[in-house]
C-alpha positions in Angstrom: 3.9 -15.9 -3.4 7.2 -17.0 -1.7 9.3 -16.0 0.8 12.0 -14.5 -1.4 9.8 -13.0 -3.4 8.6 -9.2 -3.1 5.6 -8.4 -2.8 4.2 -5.1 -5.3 3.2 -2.9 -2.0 7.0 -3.4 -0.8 8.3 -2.5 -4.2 9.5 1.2 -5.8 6.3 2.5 -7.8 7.7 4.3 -11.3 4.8 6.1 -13.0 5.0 6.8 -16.8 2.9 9.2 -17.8 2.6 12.0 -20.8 0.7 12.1 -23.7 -0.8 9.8 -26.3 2.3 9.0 -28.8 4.5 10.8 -26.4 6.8 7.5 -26.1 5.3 6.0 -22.6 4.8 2.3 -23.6 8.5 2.4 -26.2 10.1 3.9 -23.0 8.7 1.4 -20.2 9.9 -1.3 -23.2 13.1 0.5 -23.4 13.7 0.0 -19.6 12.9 -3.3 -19.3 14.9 -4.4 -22.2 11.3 -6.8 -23.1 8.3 -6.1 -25.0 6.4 -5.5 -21.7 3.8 -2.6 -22.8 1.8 -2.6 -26.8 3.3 -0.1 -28.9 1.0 1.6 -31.9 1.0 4.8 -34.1 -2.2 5.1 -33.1 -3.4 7.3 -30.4 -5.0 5.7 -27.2 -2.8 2.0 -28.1 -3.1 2.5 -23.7 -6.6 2.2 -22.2 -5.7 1.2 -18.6 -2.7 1.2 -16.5 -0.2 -1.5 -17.1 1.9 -2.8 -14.7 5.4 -4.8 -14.5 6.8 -5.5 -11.6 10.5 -7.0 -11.7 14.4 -6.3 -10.6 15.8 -3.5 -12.2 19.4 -3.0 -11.1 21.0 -1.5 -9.2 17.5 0.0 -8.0 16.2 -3.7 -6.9 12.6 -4.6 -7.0 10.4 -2.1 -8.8 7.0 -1.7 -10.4 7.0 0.3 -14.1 3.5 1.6 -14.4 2.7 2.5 -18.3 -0.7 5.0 -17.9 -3.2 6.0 -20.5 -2.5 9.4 -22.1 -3.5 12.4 -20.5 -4.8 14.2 -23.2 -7.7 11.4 -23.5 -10.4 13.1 -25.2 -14.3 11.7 -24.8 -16.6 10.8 -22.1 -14.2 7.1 -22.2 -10.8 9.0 -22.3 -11.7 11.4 -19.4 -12.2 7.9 -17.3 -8.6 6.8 -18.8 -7.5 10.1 -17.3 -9.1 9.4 -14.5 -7.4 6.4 -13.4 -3.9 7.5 -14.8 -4.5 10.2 -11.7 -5.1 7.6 -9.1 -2.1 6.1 -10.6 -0.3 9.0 -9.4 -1.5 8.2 -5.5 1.0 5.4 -5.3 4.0 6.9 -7.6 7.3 6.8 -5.9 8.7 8.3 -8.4 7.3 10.1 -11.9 8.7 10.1 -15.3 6.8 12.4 -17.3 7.2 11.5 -21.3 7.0 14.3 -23.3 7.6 14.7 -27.5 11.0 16.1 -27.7 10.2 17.8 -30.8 7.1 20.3 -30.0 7.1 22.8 -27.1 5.7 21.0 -23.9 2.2 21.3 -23.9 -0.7 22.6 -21.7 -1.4 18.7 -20.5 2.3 18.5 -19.8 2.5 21.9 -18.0 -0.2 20.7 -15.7 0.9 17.6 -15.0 4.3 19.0 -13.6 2.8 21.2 -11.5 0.2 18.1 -10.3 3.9 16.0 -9.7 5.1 19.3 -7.8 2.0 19.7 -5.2 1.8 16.2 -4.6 5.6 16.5 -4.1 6.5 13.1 -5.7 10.5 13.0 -7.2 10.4 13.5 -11.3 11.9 13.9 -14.0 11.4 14.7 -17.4 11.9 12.7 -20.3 12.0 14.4 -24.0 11.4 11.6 -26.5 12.3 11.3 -30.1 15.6 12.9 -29.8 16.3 11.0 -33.2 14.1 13.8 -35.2 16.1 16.3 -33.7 18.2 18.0 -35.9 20.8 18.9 -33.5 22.3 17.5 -30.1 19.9 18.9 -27.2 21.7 19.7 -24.1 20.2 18.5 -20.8 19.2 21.1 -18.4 17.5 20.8 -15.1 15.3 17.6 -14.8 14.8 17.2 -18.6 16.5 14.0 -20.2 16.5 13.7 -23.7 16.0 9.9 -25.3 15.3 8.4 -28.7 13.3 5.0 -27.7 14.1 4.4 -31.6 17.8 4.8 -31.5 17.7 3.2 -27.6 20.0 6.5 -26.4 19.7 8.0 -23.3 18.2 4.8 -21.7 21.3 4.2 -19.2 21.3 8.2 -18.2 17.4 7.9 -17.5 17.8 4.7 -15.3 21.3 6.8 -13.5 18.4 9.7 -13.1 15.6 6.7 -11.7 18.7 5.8 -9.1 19.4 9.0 -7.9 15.7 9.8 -7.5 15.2 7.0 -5.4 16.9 8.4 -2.2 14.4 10.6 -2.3 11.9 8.2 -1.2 10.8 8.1 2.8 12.6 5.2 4.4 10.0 2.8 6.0 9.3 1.8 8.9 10.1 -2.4 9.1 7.2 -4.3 10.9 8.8 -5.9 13.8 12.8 -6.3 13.4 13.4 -3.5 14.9 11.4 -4.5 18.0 13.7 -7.8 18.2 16.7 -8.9 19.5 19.0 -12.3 18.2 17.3 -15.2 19.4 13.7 -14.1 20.6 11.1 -15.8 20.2 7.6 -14.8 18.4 4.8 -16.8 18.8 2.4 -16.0 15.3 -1.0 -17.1 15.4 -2.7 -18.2 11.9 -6.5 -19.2 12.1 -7.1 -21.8 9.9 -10.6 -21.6 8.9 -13.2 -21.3 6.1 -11.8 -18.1 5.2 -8.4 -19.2 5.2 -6.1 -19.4 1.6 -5.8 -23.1 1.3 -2.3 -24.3 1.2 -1.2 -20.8 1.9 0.2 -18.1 4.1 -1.6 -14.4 3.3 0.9 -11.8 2.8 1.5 -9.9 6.3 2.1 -13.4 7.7 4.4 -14.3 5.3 6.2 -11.1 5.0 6.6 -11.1 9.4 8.2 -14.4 9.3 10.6 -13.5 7.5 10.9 -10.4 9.0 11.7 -12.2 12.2 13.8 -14.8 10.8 16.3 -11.6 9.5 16.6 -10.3 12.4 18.1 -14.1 13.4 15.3 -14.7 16.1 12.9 -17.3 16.0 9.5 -17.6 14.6 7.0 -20.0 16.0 3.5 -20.3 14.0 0.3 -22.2 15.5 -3.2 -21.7 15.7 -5.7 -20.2 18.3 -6.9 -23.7 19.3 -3.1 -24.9 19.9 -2.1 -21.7 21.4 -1.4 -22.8 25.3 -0.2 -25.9 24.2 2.2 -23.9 22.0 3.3 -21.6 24.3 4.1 -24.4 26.8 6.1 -26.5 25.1 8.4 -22.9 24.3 12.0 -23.6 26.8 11.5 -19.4 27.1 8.8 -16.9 26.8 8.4 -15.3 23.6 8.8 -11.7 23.7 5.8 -10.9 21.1 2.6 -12.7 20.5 1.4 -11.5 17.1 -2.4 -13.0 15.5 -4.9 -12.3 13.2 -7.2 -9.3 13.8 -10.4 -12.1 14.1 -9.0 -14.2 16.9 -7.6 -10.9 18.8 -10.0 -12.0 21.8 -9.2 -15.7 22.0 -5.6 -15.1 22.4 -5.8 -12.4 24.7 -7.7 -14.8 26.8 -4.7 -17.8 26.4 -2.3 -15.5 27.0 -0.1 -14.5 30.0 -1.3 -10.9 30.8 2.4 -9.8 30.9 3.1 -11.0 27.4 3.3 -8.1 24.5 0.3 -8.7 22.2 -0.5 -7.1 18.9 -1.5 -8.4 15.4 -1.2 -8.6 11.8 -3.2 -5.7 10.8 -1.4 -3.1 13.6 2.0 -3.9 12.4 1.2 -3.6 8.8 -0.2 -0.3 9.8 3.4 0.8 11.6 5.1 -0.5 8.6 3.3 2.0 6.0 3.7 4.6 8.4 0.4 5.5 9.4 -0.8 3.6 12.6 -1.3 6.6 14.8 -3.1 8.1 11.6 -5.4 5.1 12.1 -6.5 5.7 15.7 -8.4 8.5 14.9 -11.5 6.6 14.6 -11.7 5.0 18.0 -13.8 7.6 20.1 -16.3 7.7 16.7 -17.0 4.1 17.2 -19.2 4.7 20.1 -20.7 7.9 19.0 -21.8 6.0 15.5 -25.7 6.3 15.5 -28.8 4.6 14.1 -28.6 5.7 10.3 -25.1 6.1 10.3 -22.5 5.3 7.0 -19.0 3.2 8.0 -16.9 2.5 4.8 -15.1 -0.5 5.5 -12.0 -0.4 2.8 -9.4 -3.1 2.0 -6.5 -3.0 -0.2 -6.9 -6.7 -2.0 -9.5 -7.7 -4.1 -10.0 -11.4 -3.1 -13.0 -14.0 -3.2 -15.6 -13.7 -0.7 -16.0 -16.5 1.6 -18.8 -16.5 4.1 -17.2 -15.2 6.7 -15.1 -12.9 5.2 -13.6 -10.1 7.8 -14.3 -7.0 5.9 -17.6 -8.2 4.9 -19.1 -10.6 7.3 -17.1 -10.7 10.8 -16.3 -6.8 11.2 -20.2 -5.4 9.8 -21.4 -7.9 12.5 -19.3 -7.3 15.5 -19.8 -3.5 14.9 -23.4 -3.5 14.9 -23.4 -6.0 18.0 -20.9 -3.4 20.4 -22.9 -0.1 19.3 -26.2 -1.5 19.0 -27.1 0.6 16.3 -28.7 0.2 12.9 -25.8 0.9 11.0 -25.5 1.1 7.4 -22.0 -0.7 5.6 -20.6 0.1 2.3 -17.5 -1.8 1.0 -14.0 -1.2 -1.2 -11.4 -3.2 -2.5 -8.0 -2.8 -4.5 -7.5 0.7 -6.4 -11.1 1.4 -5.7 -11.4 4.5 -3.0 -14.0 7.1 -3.2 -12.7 10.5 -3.4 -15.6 12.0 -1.3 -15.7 10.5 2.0 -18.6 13.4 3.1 -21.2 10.2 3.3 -19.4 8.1 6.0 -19.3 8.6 9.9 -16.3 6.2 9.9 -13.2 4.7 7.7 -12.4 1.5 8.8 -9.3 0.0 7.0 -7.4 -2.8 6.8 -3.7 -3.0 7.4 -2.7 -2.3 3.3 0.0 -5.3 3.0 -0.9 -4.8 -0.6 -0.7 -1.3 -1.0 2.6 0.8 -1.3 2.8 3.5 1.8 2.1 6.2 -0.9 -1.1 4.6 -1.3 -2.1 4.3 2.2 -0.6 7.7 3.3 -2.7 9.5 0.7 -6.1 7.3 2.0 -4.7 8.3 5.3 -4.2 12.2 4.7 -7.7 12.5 2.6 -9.8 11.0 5.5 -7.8 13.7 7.7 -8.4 16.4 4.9 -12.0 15.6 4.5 -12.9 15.5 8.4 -13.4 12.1 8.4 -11.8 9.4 11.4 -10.6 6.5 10.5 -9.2 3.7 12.1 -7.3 0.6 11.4 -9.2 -3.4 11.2 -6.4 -4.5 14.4 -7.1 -1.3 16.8 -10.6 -1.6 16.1 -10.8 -5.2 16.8 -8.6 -4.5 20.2 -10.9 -2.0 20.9 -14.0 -3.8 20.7 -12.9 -6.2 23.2 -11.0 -4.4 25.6 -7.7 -5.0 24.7 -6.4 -2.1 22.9 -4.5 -0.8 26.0 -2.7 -4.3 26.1 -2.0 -4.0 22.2 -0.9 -0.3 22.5 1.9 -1.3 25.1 3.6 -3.5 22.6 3.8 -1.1 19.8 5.8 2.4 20.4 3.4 3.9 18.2 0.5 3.2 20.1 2.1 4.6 23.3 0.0 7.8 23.4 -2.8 5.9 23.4 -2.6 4.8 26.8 -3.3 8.2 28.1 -6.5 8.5 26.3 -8.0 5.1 26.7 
């Protein structure tokens, strides 16, 4: 991915969802002015969730999410309804398809109150306004469109726009922190693990972070990182590295420089890093026997000494000395019931939209569970969380407690 481009966890979510041969695929087509989604006569043309990420002015970068129909029916169609709901985790905003000719039904009925609880901006879109014998009038959140006839596409996207402000306003990962003409020093491990010929995403996404807010990003490695810093005419006012070298830099550098990492200022930027704190004190009371889900929002190739896999399992186990058990997610994929686990360890979400990661965050607090984040762990482990703490205002409570 490039620099200019943005990334789906940075972009507005816009969930479709109704009933089969309500209109959800012609509608998401309708949108997007292409064939993006299959449209059939037949019930269930949808079996997963398909997504389409592009620019859709004047909202900007968006993702349209078409979802299976949720009046699936079979042991297969309750899954399909299944993952339309997980869908609805991430949704910015909902559009909720309905058949403009027939009464709105007991699937749609539920549904709204669903969008209502989870409180998630909507609107209601009553298809087939073609078949209609007469003009409907639009009252309250309803919209009335013929996907046929392509009317009432223009006052559905004015409804998407005005919906939008809706949306909490989040918090940027460092650019705020900055001032013209600082300098960052970013530290990128180049290793087995590492994406050949490639940034990952948080470091991409803080460069150019730093480079909008017109101060000046320097990028090097652990090994070069004195060197680095002493070729620098001024100190840089952050230090900011990969969760897996946290200890290495804090050794190289000055004591009096601020010092975080990828993985915390991801954290800050979907809103949750003092959510993912809570874990810290259940770190040392983890016990022989004990559960820790270790959860990331990518699915990615393994390599052997993948972080959430390899590095973190390993460096747990070595600071509690315990026999502890590990279980692994990836992408989409988080278990409802956390009951099993003594600890949630999660990575910093770069490619999951903050809905996502506030609802993992909220159902670990829900469920009783403490979670904590891959970069306050790591800081933790080696006795640098109060140093990492003091560089990010959301971590300033912590330095009471530690």
């Amino acid at each position: 991915m490039g620099l200019n481009e943005t990334p789906r966890g940075e972009r507005i979510h816009i969930g479709f969802f109704g009933n089969r041969n309500a209109g959800k695929s012609s509608l998401v087509n309708a949108v997007t002015g292409q064939y993006t989604a299959i449209v059939s006569d037949v019930k269930g043309t949808t079996t997963d969730p398909v997504y389409k990420a592009m620019e859709l002015l004047p909202l900007g970068p968006v993702v349209l999410i078409d979802t299976p129909g949720l009046d699936d029916a079979g042991k297969v169609g309750l899954l399909r309804i299944e993952k339309t709901k997980e869908v609805l985790r991430k949704t910015d905003i909902a559009v909720i398809v309905t058949d403009g000719t027939l009464p709105l039904t007991p699937s749609d009925k539920e549904l709204i109150a669903l969008v209502k609880e989870r409180k998630i901006p909507y609107c209601i879109v009553r298809n087939k306004a073609d078949l209609l014998n007469c003009d409907k009038e639009e009252t309250g959140r309803e919209i009335f469109v013929s996907t046929v006839a392509k009317t009432g596409i223009d006052k559905l996207k004015e409804r998407l726009i005005s919906l939008v402000g809706v949306r909490d306003i989040e918090t940027p990962i460092i650019s705020d922190l900055l001032h013209e003409g600082d300098a960052v020093v970013l530290v990128v491990p180049i290793d087995k693990a590492a994406p050949k010929g490639r940034l990952i995403l948080p470091q991409q996404q803080t460069i150019r972070e730093i480079l909008e807010a017109r101060a000046v990003a320097v990028v090097t490695d652990e090994k070069r990182l004195g060197e680095t810093l002493s070729l620098l005419n001024k100190e840089p006012v952050f230090i900011i590295t990969d969760s897996q070298v946290f200890k290495e830099v804090a050794a190289i550098a000055p004591k009096h420089l601020k010092l975080t990492s990828f993985s915390v200022l991801m954290a800050r930027h979907k809103g949750i890093l003092p959510a993912l704190t809570t874990g810290i004190n259940a770190v040392k009371r983890l016990a022989d026997g004990d559960t820790v889900l270790i959860a990331e929002g990518c699915t990615h190739h393994r390599q052997c000494e993948d972080i959430g896999t390899v590095k973190i399992p390993r460096w747990l186990k070595t600071f509690t000395r315990k026999d502890i058990h590990i279980e692994t997610s990836s992408g989409m994929t988080f278990p409802q019931d956390l009951s099993p686990y003594s600890l949630v360890i999660h990575c910093g979400g770069c490619m999951l939209n903050e809905k996502e990661m506030k609802y993992r965050a909220k159902e670990a607090k829900r469920q009783l569970r403490p979670i904590v984040n891959y970069g306050i762990l790591i800081a933790y482990m080696n006795g640098i969380l109060e140093r990492s703490a003091e560089a990010v205002p959301e971590l300033a409570f912590l330095k009471e407690k530690l």
